[in-house]
C-alpha positions, 0 to 999 in steps of 0.5 A, spaced: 811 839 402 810 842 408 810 851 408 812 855 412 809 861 412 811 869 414 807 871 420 804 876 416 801 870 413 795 869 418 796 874 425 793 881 425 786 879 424 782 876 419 780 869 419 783 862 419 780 857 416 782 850 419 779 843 418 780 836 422 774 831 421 776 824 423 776 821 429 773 824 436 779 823 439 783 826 434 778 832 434 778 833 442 786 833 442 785 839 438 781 843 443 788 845 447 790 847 442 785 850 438 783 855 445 790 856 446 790 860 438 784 864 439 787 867 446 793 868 444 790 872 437 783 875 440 783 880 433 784 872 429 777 870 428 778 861 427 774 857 424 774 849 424 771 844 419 769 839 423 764 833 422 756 835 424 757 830 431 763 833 433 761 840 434 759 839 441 766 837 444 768 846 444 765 847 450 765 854 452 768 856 447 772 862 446 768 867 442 773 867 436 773 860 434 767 857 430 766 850 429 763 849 423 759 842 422 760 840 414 757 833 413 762 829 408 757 824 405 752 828 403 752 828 396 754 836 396 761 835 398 762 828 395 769 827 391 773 832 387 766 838 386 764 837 393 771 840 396 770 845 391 763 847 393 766 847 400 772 852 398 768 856 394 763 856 400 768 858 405 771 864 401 763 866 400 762 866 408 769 866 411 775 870 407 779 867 411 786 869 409 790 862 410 788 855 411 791 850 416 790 843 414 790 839 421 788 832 417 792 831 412 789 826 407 786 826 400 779 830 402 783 835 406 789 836 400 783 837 395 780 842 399 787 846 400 788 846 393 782 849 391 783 854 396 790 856 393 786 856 386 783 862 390 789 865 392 788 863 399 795 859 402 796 854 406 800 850 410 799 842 413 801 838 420 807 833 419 805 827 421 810 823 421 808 817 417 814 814 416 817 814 423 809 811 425 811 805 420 819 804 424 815 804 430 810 799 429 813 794 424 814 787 427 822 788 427 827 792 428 823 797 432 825 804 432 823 805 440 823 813 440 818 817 443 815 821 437 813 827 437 806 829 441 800 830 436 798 837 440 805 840 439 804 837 431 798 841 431 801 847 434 807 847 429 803 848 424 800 854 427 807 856 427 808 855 420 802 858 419 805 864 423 801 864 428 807 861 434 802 859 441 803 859 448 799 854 452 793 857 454 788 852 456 786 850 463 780 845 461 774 846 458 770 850 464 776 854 466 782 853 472 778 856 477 772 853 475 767 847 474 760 846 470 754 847 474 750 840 475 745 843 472 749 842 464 748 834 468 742 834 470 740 830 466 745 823 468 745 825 476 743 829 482 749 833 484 755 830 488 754 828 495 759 830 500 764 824 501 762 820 494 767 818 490 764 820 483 769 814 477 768 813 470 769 807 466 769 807 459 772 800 458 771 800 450 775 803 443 774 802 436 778 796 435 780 790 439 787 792 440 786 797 445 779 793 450 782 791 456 778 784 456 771 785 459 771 779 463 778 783 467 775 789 467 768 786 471 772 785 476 776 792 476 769 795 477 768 789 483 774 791 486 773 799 487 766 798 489 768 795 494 769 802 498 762 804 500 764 811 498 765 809 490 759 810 485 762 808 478 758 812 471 760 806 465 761 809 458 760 804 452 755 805 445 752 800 441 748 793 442 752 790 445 757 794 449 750 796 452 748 790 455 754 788 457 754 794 461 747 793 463 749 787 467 755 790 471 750 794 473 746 789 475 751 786 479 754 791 483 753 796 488 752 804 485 754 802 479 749 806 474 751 804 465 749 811 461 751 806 454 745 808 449 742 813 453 745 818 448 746 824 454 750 828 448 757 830 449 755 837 452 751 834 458 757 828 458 762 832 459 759 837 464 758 830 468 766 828 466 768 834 470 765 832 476 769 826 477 774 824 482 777 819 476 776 817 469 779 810 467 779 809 460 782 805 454 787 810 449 780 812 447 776 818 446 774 818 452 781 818 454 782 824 450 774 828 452 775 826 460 783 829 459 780 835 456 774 836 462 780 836 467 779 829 470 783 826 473 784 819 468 788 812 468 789 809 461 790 802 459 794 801 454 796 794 449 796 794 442 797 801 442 804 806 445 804 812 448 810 813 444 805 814 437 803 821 440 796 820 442 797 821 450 791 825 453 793 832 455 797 833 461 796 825 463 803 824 464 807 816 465 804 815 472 797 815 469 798 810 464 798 802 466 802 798 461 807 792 460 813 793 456 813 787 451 817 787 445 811 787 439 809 793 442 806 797 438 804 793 433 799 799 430 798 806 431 791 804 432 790 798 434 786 796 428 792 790 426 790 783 428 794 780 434 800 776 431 799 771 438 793 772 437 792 772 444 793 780 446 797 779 452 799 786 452 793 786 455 790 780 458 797 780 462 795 786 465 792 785 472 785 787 474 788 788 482 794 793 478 789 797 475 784 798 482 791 800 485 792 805 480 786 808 480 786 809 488 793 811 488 790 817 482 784 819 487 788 819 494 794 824 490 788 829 489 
C-alpha cells in the first residue's frame, strides 16, 4: 500500500529518516531530489541510509542532510534482527519522525515495519513494476514513456507531506565550479582553448556497452581535433587494459581506470569537462549531477523506463528505434538475436557527430 501521509507528517522540524541502497546510479539520482527537500525544509533535518561507498557522491551537501553509510553485509545488519537493530539504532540517534522508503525491497520493507512498531510511519516510492514488465515483454509492448525516477522520488516526498519545488543547480552551484585543486590529483588545471570529454564506455551488463571495438574508433575520431584531451572512465582488470591500449594508441587521450581517484576528486574533474560521453550508466547519472554536458548511448535499455539522467533531454541520447527494444529495464537480459544490434547498428561517426554538435551548442 502506498500511504499518503498529512503534511504535519513530516514538515515543521524534526528529522526524516530516508533509505536507498542500490546501485550508484540509482543513488546519484536522488541527489536532486534530495538537495532540493533540504532547501525547500531548511528546519528539516534529512538523514539518508546509504551503502559506506556511496556517501561521497552528496558533494557539497546541504547542512541539513546526513548520509549515512550502513554496510548491509556485515553480520550486524543481517536478515530480520539486522533491520531491527538498524531501527532501534535509527530512533537512539535520530528520532526521526517519518520514514521515506525510497528502495522499495524486502530489506528496506523490514526496516519500515520495525520503525511502525515504534510508532514511526512511513510511506514507499511506487515503482511501477507492473508498467516495467509491459514495456519490456518481448510482445505487445506498451510503448508509453513512464514516469521518471526523480518525480517517483519527489512524489513520495509528497505523500510524505513534504511537496518539492526543483531546487538543484548542480552539485557545485549555478554560479559556480569545483576549484581545480578538489582534481589535482587526476590533471593540472584546464589550458586555455582545450577541450576536456570524458568516455565512460562501460556499465554493469552487456545490454548496455556499446561494442569496445566501435567506441575505439569514437575516440579516433575526436582525437583527431588537436584541441580535444579525452579522460577514459571504466573499473576492474579487464575494463583497465582495454583502456590502457586506447591510451597508448592515441594522442591526449589519458585511462583513469584502476587509479581509484574517488567520487569526490572524479566529480570535481566531471565538472570541468566540456562533455561526458557515456553509456545509460552511473556515470550518466554522476556526470548529469556535476552539470556536464553529456551524451548517452542507449540499446538494451530505453529512456522510457525512467532512468534518463537529470536535465538530459532527447537530443542527448543517441539510439534506434528497433521494435524489441527495451528488453530490460537493466540490460541485464540475454539478447534474443543475440547479436545486440540495438547497439552495433549504431554508427561510431553518429556518435562523433553528436558529441561535437553537443560541445559547439555550449
Amino acid at each position: 500500500m502506498r500511504h499518503r501521509l498529512s503534511p504535519s507528517s513530516a514538515a515543521g522540524g524534526g528529522t526524516v529518516l530516508l533509505a536507498r541502497f542500490s546501485a550508484i546510479g540509482d543513488v546519484a539520482m536522488t541527489v536532486p531530489v534530495l538537495y532540493s527537500a533540504c532547501r525547500c525544509y531548511p528546519d528539516v533535518r534529512f538523514v539518508l541510509l546509504t551503502r559506506p561507498t556511496m556517501v561521497p557522491i552528496f558533494a557539497c551537501a546541504p547542512p541539513n542532510l546526513i548520509p549515512v553509510g550502513i554496510d548491509l553485509k556485515a553480520p550486524a545488519y543481517a536478515g530480520v534482527k539486522g533491520m531491527r537493530r538498524l531501527a532501534a539504532e535509527m530512533v537512539r540517534d535520530y528520532s526521526p519522525r517519518i520514514f521515506i522508503d525510497l528502495h522499495d525491497v524486502l530489506r528496506t520493507h523490514l526496516l519500515g515495519f520495525f520503525l511502525r512498531l515504534r510508532g514511526i510511519p512511513c510511506t514507499r516510492i511506487d515503482k511501477a513494476r507492473g508498467k516495467r514488465r509491459a514495456l519490456t515483454r518481448p510482445h505487445n509492448k506498451v510503448m508509453l514513456p513512464l514516469t521518471g525516477m526523480r518525480d517517483r522520488y519527489a512524489d513520495t516526498f509528497a505523500r510524505a507531506g513534504l511537496p518539492l519545488q526543483e531546487r538543484f543547480d548542480g552539485l557545485f552551484g549555478a554560479r559556480c565550479a569545483a576549484p581545480p585543486e578538489a582534481f589535482a590529483a587526476i590533471t593540472t588545471p584546464k589550458p586555455e582553448g582545450e577541450i576536456w570529454i570524458g568516455i565512460a564506455p562501460f556499465a554493469a551488463h552487456e545490454g548496455k556497452i556499446y561494442p569496445p571495438e566501435l567506441m575505439e574508433q569514437v575516440v579516433a575520431g575526436l582525437t583527431a581535433d588537436p584541441a580535444v584531451r579525452i579522460f577514459l572512465l571504466g573499473g576492474g582488470p579487464a575494463e583497465t587494459e582495454t583502456l590502457a591500449a586506447w591510451a597508448s594508441r592515441y594522442p591526449h587521450v589519458r585511462s583513469l581506470a584502476g587509479q581509484r581517484y574517488g567520487f569526490a576528486t572524479e566529480l570535481a574533474l566531471f565538472n570541468h569537462l566540456d562533455c561526458m560521453l557515456t553509456m545509460d550508466s552511473a556515470n550518466m547519472h554522476l556526470a548529469a549531477i556535476a552539470a556536464t554536458p553529456t551524451i548517452s548511448i542507449w540499446g538494451a535499455t530505453h529512456p522510457y523506463c525512467g532512468f534518463t539522467a537529470w536535465r538530459q533531454t532527447e537530443a542527448d541520447m543517441v539510439q534506434l528505434p528497433i521494435p524489441c527494444r527495451p528488453c530490460s529495464v537493466f540490460g541485464d537480459r540475454p539478447c534474443a538475436g543475440q547479436n545486440l544490434q540495438c547497439l552495433r547498428a549504431i554508427r561510431p561517426e553518429t556518435i562523433v557527430a553528436r558529441v561535437k554538435e553537443k560541445l559547439s551548442n555550449g
